[in-house]
HTML snippet that shows the backbone in 3Dmol.js (N, CA, C, O; Angstrom):
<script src="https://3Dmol.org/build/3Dmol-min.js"></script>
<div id="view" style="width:600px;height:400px;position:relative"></div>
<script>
const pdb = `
ATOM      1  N   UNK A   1     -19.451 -26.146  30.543  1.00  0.00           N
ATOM      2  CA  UNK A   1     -19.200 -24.717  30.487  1.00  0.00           C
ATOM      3  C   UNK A   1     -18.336 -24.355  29.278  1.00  0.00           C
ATOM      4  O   UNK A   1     -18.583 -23.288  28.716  1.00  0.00           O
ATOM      5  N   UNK A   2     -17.479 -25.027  28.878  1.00  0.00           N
ATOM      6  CA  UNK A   2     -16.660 -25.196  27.943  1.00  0.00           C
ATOM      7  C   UNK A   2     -17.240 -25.014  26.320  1.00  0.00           C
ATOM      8  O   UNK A   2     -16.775 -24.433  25.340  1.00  0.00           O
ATOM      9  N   UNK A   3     -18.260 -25.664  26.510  1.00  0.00           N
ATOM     10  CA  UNK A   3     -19.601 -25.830  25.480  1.00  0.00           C
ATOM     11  C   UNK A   3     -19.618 -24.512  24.908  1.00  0.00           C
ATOM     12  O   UNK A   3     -19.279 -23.936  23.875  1.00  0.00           O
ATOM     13  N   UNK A   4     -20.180 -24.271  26.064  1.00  0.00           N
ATOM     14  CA  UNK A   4     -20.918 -22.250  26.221  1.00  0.00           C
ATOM     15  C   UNK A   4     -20.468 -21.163  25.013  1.00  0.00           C
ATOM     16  O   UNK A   4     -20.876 -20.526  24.042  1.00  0.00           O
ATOM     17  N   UNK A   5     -18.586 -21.651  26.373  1.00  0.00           N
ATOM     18  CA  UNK A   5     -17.939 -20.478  25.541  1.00  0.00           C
ATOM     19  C   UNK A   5     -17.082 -20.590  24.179  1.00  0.00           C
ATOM     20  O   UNK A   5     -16.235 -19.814  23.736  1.00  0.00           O
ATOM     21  N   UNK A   6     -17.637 -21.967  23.587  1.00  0.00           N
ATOM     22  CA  UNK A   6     -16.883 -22.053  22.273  1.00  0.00           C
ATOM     23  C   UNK A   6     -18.463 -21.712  21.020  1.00  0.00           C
ATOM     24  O   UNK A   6     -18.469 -21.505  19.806  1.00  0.00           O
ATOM     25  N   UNK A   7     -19.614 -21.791  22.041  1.00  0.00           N
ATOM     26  CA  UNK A   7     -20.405 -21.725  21.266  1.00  0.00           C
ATOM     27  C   UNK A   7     -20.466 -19.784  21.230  1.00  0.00           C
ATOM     28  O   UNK A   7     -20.968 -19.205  20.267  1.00  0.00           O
ATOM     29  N   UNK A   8     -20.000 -19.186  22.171  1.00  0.00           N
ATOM     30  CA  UNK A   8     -19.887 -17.805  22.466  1.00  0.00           C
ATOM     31  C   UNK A   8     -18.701 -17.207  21.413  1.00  0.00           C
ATOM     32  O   UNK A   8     -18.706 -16.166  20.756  1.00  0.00           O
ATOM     33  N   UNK A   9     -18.000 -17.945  21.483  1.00  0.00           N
ATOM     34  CA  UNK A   9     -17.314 -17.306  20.758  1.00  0.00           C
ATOM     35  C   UNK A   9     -16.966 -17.515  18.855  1.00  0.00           C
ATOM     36  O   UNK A   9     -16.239 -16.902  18.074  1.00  0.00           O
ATOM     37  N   UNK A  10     -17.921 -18.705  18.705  1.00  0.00           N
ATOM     38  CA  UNK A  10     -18.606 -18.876  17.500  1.00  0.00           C
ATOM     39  C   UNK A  10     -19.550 -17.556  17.007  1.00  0.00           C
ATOM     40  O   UNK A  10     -19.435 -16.758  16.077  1.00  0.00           O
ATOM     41  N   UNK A  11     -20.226 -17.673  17.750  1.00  0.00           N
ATOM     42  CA  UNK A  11     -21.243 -16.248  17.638  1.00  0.00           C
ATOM     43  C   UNK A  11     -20.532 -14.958  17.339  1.00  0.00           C
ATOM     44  O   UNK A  11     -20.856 -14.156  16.463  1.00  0.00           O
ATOM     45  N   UNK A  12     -19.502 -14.854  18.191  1.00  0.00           N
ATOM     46  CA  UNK A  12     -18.995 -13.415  18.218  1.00  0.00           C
ATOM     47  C   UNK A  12     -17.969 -13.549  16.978  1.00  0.00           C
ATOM     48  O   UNK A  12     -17.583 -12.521  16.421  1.00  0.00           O
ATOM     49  N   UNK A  13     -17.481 -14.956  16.500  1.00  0.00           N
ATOM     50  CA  UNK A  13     -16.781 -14.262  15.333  1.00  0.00           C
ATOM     51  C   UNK A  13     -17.755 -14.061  13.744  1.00  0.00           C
ATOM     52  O   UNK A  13     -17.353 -13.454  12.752  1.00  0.00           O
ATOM     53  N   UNK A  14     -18.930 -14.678  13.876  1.00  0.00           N
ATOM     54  CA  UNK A  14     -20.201 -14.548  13.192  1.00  0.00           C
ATOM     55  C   UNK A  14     -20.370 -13.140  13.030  1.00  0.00           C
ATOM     56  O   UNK A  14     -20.328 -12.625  11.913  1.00  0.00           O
ATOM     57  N   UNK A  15     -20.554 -12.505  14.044  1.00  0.00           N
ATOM     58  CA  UNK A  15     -20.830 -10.898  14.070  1.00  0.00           C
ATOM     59  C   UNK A  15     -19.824 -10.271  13.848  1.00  0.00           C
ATOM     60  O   UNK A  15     -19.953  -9.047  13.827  1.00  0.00           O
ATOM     61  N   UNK A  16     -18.439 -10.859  13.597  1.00  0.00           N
ATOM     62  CA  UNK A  16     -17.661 -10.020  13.325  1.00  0.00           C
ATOM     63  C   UNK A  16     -17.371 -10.242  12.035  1.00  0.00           C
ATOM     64  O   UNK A  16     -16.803  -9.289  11.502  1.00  0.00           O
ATOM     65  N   UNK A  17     -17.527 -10.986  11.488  1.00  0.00           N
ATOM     66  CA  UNK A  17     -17.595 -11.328  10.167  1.00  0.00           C
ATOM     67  C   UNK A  17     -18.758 -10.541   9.018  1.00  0.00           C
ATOM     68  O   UNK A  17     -18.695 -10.113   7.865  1.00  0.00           O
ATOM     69  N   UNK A  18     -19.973 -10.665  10.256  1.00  0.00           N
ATOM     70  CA  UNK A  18     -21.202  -9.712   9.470  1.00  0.00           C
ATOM     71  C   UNK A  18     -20.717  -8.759   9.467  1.00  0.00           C
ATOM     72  O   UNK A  18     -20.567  -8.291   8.338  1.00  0.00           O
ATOM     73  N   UNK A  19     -20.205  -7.928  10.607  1.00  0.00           N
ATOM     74  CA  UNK A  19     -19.939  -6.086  10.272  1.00  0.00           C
ATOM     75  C   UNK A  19     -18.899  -6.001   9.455  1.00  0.00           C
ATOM     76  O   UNK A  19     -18.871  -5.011   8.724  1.00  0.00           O
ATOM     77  N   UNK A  20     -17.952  -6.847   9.372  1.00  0.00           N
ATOM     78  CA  UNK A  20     -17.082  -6.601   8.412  1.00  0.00           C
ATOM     79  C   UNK A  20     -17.538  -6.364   6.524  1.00  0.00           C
ATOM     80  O   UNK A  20     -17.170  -5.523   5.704  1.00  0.00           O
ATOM     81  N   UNK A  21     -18.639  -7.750   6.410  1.00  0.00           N
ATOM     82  CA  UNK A  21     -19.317  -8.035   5.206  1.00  0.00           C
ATOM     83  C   UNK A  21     -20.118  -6.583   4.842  1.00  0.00           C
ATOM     84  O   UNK A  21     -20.024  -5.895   3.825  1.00  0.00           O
ATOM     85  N   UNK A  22     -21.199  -6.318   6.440  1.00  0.00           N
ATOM     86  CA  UNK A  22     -21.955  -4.954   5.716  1.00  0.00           C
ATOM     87  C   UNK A  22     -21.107  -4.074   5.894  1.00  0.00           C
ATOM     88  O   UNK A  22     -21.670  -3.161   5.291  1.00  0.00           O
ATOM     89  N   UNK A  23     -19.620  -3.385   6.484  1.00  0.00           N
ATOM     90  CA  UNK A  23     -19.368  -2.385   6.287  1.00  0.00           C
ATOM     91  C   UNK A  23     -18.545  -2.067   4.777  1.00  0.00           C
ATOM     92  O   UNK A  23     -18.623  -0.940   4.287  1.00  0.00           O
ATOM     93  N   UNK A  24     -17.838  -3.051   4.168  1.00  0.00           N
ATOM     94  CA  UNK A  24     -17.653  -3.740   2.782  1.00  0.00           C
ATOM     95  C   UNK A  24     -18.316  -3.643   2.078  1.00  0.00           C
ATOM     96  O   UNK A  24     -17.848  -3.617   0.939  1.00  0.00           O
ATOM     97  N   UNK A  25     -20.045  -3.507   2.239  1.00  0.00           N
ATOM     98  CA  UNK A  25     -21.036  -3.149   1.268  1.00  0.00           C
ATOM     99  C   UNK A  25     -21.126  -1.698   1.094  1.00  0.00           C
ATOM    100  O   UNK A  25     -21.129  -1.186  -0.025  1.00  0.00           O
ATOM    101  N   UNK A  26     -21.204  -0.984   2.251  1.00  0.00           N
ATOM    102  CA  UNK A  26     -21.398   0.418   2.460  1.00  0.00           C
ATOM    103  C   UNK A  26     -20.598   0.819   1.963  1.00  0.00           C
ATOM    104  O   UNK A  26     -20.976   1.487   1.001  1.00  0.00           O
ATOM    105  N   UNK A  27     -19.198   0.781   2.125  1.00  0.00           N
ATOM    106  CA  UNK A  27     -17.996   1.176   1.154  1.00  0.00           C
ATOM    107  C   UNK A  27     -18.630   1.236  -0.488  1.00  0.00           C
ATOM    108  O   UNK A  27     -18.758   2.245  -1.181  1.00  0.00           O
ATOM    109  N   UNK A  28     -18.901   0.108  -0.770  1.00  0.00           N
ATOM    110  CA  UNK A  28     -18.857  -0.448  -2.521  1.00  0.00           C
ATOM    111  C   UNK A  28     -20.026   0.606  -2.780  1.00  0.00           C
ATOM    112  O   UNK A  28     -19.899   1.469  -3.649  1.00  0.00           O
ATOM    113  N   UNK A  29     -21.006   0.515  -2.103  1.00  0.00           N
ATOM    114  CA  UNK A  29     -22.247   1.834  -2.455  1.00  0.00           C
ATOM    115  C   UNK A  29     -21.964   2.808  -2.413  1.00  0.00           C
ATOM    116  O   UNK A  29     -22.390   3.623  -3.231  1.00  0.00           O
ATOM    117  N   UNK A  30     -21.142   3.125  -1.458  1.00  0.00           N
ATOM    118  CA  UNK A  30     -20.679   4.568  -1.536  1.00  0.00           C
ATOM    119  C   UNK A  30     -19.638   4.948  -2.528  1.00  0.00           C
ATOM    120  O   UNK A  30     -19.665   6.157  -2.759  1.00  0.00           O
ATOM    121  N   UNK A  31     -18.629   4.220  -3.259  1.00  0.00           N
ATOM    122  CA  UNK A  31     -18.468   4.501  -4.237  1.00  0.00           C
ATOM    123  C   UNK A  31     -19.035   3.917  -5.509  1.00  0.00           C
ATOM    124  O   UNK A  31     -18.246   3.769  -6.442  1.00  0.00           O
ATOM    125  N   UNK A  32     -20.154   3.604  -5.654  1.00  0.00           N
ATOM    126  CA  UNK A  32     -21.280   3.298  -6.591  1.00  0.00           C
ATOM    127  C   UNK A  32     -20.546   2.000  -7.417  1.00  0.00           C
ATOM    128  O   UNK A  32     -20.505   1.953  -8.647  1.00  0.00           O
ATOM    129  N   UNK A  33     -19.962   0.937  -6.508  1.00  0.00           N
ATOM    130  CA  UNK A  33     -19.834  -0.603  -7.099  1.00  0.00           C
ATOM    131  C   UNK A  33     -20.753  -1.387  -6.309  1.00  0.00           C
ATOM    132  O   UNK A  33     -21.203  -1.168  -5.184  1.00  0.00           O
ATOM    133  N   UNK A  34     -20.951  -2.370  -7.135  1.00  0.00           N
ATOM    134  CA  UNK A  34     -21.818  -3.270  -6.718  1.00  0.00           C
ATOM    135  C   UNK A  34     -20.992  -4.171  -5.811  1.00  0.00           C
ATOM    136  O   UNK A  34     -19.861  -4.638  -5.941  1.00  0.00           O
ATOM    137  N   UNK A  35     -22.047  -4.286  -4.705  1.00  0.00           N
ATOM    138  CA  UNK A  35     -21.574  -5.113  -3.706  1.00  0.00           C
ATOM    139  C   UNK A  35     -21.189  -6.698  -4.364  1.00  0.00           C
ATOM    140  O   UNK A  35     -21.361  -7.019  -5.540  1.00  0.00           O
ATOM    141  N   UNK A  36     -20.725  -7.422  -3.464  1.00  0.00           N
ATOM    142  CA  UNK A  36     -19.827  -8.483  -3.736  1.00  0.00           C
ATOM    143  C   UNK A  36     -21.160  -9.509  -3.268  1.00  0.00           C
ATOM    144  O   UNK A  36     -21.868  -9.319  -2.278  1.00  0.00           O
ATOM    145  N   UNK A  37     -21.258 -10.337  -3.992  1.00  0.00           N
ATOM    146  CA  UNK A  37     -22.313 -11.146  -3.350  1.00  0.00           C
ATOM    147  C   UNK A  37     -21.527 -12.584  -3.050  1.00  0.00           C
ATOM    148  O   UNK A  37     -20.614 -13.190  -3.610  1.00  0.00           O
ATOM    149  N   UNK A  38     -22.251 -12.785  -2.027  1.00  0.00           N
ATOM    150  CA  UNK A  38     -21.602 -14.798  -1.587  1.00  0.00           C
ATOM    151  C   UNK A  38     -22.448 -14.789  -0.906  1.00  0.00           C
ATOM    152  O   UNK A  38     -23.087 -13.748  -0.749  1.00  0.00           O
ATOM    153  N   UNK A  39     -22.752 -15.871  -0.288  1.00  0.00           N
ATOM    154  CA  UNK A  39     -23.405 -16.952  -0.024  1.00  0.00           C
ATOM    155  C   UNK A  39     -24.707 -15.967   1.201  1.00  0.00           C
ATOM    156  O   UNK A  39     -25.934 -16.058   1.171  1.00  0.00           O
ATOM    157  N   UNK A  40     -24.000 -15.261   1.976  1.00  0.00           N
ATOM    158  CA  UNK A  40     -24.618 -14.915   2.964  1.00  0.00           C
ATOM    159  C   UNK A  40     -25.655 -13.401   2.263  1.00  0.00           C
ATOM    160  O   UNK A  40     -26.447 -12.876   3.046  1.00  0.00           O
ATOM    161  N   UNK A  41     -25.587 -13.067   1.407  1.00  0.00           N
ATOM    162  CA  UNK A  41     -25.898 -12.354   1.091  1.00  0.00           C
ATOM    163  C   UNK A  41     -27.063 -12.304   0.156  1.00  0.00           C
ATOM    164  O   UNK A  41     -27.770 -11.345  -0.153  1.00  0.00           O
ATOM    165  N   UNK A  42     -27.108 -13.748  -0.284  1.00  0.00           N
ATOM    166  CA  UNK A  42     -27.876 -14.326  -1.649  1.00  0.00           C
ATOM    167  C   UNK A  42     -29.447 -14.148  -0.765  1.00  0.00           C
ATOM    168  O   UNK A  42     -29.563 -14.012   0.453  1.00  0.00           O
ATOM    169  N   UNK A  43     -30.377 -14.189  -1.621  1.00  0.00           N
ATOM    170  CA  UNK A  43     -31.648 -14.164  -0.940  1.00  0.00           C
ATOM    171  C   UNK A  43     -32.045 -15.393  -0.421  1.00  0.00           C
ATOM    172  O   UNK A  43     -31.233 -16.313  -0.511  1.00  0.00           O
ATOM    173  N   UNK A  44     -33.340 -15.646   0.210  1.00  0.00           N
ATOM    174  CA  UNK A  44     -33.428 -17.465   0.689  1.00  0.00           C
ATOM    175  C   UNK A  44     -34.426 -17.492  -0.878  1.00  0.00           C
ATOM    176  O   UNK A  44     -35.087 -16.564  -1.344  1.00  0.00           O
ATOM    177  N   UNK A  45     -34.260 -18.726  -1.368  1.00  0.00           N
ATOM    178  CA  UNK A  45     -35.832 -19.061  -2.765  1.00  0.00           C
ATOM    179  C   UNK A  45     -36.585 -19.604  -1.976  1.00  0.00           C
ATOM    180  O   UNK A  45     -36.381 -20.503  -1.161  1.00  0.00           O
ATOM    181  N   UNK A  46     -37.741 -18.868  -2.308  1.00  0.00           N
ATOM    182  CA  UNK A  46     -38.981 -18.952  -1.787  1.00  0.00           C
ATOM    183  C   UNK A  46     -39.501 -20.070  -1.567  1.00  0.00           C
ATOM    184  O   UNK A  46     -40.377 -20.068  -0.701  1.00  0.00           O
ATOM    185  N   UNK A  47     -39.146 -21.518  -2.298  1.00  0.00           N
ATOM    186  CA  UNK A  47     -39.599 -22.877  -1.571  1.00  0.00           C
ATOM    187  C   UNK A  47     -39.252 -23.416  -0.472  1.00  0.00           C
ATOM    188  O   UNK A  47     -39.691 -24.377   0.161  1.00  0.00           O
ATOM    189  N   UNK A  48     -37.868 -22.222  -0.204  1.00  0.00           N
ATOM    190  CA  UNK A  48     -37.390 -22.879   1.765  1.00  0.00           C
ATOM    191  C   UNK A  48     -38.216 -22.565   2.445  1.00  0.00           C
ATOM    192  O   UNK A  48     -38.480 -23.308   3.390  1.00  0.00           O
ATOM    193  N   UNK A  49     -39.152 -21.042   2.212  1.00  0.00           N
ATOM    194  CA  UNK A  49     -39.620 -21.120   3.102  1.00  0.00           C
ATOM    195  C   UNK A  49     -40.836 -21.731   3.735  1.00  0.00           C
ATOM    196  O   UNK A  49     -41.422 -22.442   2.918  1.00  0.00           O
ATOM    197  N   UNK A  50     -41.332 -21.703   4.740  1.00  0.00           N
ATOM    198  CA  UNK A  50     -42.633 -22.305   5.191  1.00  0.00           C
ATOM    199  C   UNK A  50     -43.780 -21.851   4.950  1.00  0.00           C
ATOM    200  O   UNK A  50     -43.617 -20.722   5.413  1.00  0.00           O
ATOM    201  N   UNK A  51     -44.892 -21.863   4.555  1.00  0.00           N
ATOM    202  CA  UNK A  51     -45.960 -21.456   4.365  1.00  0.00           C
ATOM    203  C   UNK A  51     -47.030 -21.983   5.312  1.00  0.00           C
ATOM    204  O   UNK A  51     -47.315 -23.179   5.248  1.00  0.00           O
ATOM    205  N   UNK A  52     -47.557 -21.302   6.061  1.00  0.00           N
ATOM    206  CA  UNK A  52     -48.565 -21.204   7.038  1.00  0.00           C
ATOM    207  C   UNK A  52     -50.138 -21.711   6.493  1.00  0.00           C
ATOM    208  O   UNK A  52     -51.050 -22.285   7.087  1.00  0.00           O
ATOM    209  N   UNK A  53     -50.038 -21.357   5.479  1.00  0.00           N
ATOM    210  CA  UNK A  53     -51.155 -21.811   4.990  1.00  0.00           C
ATOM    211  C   UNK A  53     -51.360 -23.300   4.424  1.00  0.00           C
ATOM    212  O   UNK A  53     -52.440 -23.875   4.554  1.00  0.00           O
ATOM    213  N   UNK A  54     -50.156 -23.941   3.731  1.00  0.00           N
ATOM    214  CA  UNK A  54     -49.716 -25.018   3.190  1.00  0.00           C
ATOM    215  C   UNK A  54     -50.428 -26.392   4.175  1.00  0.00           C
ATOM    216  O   UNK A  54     -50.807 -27.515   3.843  1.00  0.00           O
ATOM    217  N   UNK A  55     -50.366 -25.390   6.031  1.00  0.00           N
ATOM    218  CA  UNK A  55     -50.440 -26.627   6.715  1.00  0.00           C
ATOM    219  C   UNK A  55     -49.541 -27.292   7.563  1.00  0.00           C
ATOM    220  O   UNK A  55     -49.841 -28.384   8.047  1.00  0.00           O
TER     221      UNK A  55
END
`;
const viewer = $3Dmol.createViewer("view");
viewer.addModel(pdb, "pdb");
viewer.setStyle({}, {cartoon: {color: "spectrum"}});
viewer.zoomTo();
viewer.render();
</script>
């Protein structure tokens, strides 16, 4: 049970970390700076992903 709630509360500081990150963006747009980019923000390159067709 212990498991659970460390994995629960992994999650929830994840999401608190995201709203913090996008409300930090919304700010920077709204005064017309460019958002801050790191890691979570970067796009995935297109060879991670999987291709369905590949097989």
């Amino acid at each position: 049970m212990s498991k659970d709630l460390s994995r629960e509360e992994r999650l929830a500081a994840q999401l608190r970390a995201n709203l913090k990150r996008r409300k930090a963006q919304k700010k920077a747009l709204a005064h017309g700076d460019a958002p801050h980019e790191d890691a979570d923000s970067r796009p995935i390159p297109p060879a991670l992903f999987k291709n369905d067709d590949e097989g």
